[in-house]
Biopython code that builds the backbone (N, CA, C, O; Angstrom):
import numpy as np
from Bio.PDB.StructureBuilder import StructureBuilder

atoms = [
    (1, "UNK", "N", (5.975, 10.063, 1.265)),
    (1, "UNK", "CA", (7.229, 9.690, 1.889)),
    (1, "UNK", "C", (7.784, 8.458, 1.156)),
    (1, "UNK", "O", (7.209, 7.373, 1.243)),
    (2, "UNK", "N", (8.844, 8.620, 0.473)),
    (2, "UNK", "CA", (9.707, 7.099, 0.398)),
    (2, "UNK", "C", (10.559, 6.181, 1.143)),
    (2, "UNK", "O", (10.937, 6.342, 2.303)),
    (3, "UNK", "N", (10.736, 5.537, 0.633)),
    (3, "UNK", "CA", (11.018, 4.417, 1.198)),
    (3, "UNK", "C", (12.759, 4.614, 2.071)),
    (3, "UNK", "O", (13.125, 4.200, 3.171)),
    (4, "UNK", "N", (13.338, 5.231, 1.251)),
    (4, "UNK", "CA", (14.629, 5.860, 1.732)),
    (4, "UNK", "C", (14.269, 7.177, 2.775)),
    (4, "UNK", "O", (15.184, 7.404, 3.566)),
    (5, "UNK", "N", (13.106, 8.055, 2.892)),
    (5, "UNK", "CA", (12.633, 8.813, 4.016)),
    (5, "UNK", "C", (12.553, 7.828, 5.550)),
    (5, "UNK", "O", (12.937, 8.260, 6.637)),
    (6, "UNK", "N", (12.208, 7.007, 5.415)),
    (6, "UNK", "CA", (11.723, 6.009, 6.654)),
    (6, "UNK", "C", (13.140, 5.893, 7.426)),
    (6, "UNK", "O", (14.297, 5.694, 7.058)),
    (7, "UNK", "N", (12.437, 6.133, 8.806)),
    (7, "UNK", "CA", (13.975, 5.819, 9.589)),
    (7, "UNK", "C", (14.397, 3.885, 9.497)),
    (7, "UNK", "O", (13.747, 2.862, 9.283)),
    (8, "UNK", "N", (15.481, 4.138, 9.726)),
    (8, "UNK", "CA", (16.363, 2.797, 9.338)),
    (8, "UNK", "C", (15.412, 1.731, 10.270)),
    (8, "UNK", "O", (15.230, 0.552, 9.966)),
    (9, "UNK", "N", (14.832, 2.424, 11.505)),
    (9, "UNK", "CA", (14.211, 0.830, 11.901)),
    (9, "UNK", "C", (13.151, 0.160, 11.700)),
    (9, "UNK", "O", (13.004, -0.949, 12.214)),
    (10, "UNK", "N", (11.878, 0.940, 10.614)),
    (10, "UNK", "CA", (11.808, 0.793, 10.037)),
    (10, "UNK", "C", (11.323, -0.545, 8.882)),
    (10, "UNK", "O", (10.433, -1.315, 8.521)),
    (11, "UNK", "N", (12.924, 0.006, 8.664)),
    (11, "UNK", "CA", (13.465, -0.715, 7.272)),
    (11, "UNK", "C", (13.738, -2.323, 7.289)),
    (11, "UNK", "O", (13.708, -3.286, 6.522)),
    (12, "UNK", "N", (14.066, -1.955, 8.847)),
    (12, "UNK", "CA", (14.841, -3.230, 9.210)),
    (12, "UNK", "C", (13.824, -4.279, 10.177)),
    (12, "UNK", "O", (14.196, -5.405, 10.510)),
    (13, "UNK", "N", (12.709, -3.790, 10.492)),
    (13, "UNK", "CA", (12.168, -4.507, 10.585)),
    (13, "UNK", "C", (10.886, -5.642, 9.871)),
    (13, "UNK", "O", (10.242, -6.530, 10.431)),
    (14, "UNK", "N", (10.866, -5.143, 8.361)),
    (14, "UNK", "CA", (10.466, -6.281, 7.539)),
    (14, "UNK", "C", (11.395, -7.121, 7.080)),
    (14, "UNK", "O", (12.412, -6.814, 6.459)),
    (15, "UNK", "N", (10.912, -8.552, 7.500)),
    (15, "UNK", "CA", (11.538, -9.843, 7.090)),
    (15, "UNK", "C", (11.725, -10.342, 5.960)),
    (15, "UNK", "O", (12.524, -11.245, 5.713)),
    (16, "UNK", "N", (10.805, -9.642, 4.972)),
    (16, "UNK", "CA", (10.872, -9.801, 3.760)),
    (16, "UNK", "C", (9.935, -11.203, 3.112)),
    (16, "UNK", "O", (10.144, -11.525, 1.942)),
    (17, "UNK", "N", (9.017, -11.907, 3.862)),
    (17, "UNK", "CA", (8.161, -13.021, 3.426)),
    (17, "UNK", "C", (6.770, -12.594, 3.928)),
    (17, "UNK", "O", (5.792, -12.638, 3.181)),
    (18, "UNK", "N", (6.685, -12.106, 5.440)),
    (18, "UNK", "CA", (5.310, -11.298, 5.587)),
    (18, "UNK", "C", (4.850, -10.362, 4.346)),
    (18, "UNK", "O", (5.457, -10.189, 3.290)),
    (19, "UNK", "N", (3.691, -9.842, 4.733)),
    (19, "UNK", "CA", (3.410, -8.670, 3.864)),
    (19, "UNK", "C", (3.670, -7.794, 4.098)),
    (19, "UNK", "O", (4.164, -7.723, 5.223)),
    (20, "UNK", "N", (3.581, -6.539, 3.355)),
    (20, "UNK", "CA", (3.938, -5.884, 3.857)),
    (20, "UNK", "C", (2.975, -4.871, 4.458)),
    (20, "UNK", "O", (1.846, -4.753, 3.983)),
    (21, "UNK", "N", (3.493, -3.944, 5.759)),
    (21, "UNK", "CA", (2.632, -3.021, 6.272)),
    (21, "UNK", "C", (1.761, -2.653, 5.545)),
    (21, "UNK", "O", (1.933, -2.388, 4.355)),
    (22, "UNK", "N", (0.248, -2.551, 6.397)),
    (22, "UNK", "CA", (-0.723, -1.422, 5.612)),
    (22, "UNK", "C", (-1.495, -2.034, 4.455)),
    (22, "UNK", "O", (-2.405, -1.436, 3.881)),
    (23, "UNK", "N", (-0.936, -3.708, 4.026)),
    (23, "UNK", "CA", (-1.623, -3.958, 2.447)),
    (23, "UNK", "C", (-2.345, -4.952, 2.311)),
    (23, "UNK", "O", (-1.944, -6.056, 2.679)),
    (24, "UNK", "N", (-3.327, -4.808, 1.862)),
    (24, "UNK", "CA", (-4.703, -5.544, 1.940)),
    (24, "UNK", "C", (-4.133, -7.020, 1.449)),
    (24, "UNK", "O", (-3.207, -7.381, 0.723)),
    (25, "UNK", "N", (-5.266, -7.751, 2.294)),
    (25, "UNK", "CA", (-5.400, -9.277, 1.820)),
    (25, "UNK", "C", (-5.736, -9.392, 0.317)),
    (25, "UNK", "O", (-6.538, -8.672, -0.278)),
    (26, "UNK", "N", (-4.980, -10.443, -0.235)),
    (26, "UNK", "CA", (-4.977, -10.824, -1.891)),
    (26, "UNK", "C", (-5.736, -12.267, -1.656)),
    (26, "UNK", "O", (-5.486, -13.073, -0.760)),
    (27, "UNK", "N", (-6.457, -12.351, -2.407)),
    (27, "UNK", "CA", (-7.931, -13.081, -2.260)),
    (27, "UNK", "C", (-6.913, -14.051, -3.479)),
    (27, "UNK", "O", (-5.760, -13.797, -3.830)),
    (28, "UNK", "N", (-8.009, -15.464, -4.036)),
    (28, "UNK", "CA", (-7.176, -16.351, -4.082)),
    (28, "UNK", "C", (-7.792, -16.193, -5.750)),
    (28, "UNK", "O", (-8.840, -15.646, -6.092)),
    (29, "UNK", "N", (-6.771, -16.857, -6.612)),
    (29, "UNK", "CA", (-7.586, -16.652, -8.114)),
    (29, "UNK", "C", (-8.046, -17.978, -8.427)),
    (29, "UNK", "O", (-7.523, -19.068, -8.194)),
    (30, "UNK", "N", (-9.078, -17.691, -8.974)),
    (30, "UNK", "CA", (-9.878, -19.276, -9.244)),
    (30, "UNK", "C", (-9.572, -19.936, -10.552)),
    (30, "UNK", "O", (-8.753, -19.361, -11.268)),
    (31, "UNK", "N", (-10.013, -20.862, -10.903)),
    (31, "UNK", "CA", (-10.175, -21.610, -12.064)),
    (31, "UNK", "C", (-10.434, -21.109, -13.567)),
    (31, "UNK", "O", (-9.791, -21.269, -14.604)),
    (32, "UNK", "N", (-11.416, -20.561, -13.326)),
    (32, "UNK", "CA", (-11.633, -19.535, -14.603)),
    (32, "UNK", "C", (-10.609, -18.392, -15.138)),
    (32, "UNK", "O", (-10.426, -18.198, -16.339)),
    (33, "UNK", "N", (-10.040, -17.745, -14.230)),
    (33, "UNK", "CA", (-9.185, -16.914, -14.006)),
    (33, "UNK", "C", (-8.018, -17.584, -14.503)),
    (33, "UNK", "O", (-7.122, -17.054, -15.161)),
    (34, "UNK", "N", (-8.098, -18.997, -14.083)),
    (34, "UNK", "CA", (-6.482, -19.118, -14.618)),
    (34, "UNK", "C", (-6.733, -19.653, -15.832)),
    (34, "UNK", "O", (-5.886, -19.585, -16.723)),
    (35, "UNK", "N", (-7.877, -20.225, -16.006)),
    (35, "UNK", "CA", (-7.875, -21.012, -17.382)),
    (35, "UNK", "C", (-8.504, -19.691, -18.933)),
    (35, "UNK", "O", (-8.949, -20.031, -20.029)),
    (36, "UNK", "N", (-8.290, -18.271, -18.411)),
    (36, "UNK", "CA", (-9.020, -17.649, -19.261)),
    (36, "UNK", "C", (-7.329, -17.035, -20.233)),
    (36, "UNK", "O", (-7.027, -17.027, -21.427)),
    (37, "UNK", "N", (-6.328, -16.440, -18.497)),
    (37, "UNK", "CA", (-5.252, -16.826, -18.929)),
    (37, "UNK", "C", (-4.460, -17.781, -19.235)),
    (37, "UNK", "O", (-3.293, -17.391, -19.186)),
    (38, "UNK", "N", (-4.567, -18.935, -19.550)),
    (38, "UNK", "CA", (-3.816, -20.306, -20.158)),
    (38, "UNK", "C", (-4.544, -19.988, -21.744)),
    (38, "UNK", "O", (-3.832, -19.919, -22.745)),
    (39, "UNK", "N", (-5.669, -19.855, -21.788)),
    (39, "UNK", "CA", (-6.762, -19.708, -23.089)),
    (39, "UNK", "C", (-5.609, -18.405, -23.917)),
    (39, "UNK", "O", (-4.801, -18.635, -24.818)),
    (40, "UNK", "N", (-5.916, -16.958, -23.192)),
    (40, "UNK", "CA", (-4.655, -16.448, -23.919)),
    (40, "UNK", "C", (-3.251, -16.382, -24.487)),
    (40, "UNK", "O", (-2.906, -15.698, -25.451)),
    (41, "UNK", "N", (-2.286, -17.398, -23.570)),
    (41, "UNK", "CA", (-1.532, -17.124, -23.577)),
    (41, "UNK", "C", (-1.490, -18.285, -25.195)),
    (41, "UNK", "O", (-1.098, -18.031, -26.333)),
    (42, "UNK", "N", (-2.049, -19.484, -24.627)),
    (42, "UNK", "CA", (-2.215, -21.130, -25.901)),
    (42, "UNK", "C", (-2.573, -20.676, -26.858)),
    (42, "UNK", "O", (-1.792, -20.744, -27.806)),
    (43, "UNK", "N", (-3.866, -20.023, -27.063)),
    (43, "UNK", "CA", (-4.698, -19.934, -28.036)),
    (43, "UNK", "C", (-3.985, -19.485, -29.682)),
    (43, "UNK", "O", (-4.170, -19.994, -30.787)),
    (44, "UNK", "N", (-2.998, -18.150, -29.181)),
    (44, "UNK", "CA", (-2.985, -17.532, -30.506)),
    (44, "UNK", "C", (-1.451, -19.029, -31.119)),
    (44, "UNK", "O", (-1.209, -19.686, -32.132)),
    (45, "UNK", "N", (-0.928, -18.879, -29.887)),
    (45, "UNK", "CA", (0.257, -19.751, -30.203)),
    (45, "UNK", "C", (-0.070, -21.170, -31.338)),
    (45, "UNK", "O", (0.535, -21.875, -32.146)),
    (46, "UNK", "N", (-0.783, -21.080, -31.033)),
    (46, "UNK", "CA", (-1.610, -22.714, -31.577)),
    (46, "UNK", "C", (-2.322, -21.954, -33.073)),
    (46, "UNK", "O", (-2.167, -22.421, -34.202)),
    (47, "UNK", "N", (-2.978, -20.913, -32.802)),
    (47, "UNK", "CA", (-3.557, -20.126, -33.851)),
    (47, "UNK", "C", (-2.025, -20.268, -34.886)),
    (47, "UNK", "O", (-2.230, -20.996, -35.857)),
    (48, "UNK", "N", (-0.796, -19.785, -34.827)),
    (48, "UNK", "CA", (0.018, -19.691, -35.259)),
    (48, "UNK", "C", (0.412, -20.790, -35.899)),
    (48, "UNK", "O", (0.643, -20.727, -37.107)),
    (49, "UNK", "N", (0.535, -21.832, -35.282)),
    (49, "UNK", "CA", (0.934, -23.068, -35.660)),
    (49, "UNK", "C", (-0.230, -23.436, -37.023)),
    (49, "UNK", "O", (0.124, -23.543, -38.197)),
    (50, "UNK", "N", (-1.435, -23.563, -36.600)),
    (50, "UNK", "CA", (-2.383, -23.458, -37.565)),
    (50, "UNK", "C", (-2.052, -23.043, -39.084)),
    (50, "UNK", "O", (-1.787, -23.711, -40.084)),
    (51, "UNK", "N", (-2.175, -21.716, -38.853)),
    (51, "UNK", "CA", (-1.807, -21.072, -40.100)),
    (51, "UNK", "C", (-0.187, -21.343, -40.894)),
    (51, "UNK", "O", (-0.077, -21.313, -42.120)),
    (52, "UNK", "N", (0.994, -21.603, -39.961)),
    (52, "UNK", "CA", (1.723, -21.963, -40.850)),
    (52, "UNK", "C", (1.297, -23.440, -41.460)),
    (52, "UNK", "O", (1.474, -23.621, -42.665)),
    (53, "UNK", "N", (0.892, -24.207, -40.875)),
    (53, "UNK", "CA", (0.881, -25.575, -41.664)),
    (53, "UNK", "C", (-0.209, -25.432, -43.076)),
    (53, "UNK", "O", (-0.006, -26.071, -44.108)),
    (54, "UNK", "N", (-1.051, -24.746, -42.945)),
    (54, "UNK", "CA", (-2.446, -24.079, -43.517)),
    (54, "UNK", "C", (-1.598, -23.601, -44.969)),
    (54, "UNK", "O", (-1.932, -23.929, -46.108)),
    (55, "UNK", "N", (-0.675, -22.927, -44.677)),
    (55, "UNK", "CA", (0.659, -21.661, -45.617)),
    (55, "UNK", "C", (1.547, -22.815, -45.796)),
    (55, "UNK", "O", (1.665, -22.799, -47.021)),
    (56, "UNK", "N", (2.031, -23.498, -45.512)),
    (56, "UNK", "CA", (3.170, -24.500, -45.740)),
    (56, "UNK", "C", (3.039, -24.677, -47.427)),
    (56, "UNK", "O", (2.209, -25.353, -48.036)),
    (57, "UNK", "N", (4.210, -23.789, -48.010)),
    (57, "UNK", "CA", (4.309, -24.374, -49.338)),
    (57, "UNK", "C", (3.841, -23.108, -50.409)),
    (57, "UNK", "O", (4.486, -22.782, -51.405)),
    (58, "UNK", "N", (2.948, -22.672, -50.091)),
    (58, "UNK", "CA", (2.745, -21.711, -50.677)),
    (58, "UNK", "C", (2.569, -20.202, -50.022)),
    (58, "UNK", "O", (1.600, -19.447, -50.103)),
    (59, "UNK", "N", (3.648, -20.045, -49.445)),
    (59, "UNK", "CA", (3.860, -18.702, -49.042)),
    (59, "UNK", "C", (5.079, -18.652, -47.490)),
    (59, "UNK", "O", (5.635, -17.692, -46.956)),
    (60, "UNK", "N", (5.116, -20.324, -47.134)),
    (60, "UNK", "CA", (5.734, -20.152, -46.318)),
    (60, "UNK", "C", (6.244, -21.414, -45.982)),
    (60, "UNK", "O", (5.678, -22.377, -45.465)),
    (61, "UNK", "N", (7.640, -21.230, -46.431)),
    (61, "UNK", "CA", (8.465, -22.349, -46.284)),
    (61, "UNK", "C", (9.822, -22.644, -45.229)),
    (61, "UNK", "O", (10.040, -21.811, -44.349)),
    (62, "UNK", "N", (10.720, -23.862, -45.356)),
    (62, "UNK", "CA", (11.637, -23.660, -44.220)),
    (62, "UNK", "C", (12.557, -22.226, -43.992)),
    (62, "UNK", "O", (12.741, -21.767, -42.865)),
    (63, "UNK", "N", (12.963, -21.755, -44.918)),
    (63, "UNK", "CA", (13.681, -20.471, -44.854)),
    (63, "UNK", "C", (12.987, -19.758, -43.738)),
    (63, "UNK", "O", (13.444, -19.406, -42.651)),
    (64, "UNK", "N", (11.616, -19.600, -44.307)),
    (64, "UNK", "CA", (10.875, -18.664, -43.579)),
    (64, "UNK", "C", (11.176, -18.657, -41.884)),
    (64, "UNK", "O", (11.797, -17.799, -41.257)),
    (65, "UNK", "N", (10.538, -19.882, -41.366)),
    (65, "UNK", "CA", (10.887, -20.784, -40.306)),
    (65, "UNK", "C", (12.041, -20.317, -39.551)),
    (65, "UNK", "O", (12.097, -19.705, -38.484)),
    (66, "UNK", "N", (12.987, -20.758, -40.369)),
    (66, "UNK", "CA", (14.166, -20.375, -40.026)),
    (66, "UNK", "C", (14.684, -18.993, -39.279)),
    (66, "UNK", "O", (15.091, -18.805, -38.133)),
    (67, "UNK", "N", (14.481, -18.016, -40.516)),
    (67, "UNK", "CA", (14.933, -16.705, -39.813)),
    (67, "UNK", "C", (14.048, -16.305, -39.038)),
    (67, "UNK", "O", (14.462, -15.555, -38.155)),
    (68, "UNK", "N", (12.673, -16.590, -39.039)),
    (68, "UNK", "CA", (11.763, -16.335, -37.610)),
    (68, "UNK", "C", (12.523, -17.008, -36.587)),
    (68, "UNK", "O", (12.754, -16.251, -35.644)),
    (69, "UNK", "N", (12.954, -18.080, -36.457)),
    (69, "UNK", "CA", (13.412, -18.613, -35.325)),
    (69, "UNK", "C", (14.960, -17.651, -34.753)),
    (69, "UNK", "O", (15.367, -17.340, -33.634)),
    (70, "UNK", "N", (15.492, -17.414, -36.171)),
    (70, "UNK", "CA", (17.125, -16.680, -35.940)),
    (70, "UNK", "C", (16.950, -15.475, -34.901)),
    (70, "UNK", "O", (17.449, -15.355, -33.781)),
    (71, "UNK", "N", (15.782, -14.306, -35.858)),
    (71, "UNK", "CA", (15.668, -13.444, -35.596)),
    (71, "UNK", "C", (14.652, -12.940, -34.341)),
    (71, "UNK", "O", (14.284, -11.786, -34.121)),
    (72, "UNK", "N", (14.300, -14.218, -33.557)),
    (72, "UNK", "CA", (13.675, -14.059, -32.477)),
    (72, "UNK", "C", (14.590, -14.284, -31.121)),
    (72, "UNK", "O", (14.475, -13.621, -30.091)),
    (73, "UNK", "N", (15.295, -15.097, -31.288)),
    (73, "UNK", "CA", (16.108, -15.808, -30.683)),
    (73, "UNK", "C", (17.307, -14.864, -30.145)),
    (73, "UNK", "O", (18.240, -15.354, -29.509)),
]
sb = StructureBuilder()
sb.init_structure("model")
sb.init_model(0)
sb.init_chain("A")
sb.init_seg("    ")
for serial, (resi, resn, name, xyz) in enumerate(atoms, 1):
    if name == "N":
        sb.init_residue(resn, " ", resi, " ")
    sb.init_atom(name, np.array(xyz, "f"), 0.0, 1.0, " ", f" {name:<3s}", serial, name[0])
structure = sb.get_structure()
């Protein structure tokens, strides 16, 4: 059944900040968890940074820089 099947009252009776009907408790994320994602998200970014300064000059200069920044942007 979807959500547009359900009679209108329903619909109208979620407040929209409770949970919703029927859905399990979300347990809390710990420390590790967040620091494994901070580790992914930093790591390569920094990896990156690395290697251009590493390349600076011989293979990768401001131009380069540049249109990475243009063409991301």
């Amino acid at each position: 059944m979807t959500i547009d099947q359900r009679p209108v009252r329903d619909r109208l009776d979620y407040d929209g900040v409770s949970p919703f009907p029927g859905a399990t408790e979300h347990h809390a994320v710990g420390r590790g968890q967040i620091g494994l994602t901070a580790a992914i998200v930093i790591l390569p970014l920094f990896a990156l940074g690395v290697a251009v300064v590493l390349a600076w000059g011989q293979g990768v200069v401001l131009t380069d820089l540049l249109l990475a920044a243009v063409s991301t942007w």
